[in-house]
N, C-alpha and C positions, 0 to 999 in steps of 0.2 A: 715093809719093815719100818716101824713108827724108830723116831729120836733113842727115844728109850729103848727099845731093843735095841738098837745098833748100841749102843753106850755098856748096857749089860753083853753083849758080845763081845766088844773091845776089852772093857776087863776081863773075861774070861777066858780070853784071847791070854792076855797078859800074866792071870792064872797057870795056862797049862804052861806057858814059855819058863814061868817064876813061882812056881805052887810054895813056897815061902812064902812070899808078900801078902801083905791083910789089905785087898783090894780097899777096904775102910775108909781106912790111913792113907791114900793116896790123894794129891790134889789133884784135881784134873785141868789146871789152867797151869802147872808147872810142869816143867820138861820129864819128859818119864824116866831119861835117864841119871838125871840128878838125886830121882827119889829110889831108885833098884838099881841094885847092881847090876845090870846089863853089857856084858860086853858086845861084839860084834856080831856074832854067831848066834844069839840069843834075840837081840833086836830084830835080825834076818829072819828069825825063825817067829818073831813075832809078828812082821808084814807077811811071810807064806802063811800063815795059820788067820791072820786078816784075809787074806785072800781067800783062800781055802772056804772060812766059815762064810763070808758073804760073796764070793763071787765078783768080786771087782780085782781087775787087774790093774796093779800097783808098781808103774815103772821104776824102775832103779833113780832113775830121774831127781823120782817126787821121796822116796823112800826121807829125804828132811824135812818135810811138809806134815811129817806124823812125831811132831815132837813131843807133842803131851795130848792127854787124852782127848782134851777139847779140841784139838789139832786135827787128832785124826778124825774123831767124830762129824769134823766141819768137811772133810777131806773127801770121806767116804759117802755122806749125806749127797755130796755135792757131784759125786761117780753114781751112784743108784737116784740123783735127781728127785730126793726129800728133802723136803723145805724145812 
């Protein structure tokens, strides 16, 4: 899976958790949750659904290390070992 996929995943990730939000309009260097309303249950359901579509298990741990899109993108890259 090339940068780009993973990046269109992660927003559509984000998508099914928040099918509101205009993936557009989002920055991807600011925190996701500043930009959607995300409560807790929504964010969780955003790392299962990360999980899920790419197959990288995503400790409760690291779960702040996916702050903004570019966050996880670096996150995930770096669990599937894409440069």
């Amino acid at each position: 899976m090339t940068r780009t996929e993973m990046l269109q995943t992660i927003i559509a990730a984000l998508g099914r958790v928040a099918p509101e939000v205009n993936a557009a309009t989002l920055a991807t260097d600011k925190p996701i949750r500043d930009q959607i309303d995300l409560d807790s249950v929504d964010y969780l359901n955003f790392v299962i659904e990360l999980h899920t579509q790419m197959g990288v298990d995503i400790p409760e741990a690291d779960y702040g290390k996916l702050t903004s899109i570019d966050a996880a993108l670096d996150y995930i890259a770096g669990k599937m070992a894409v440069g």
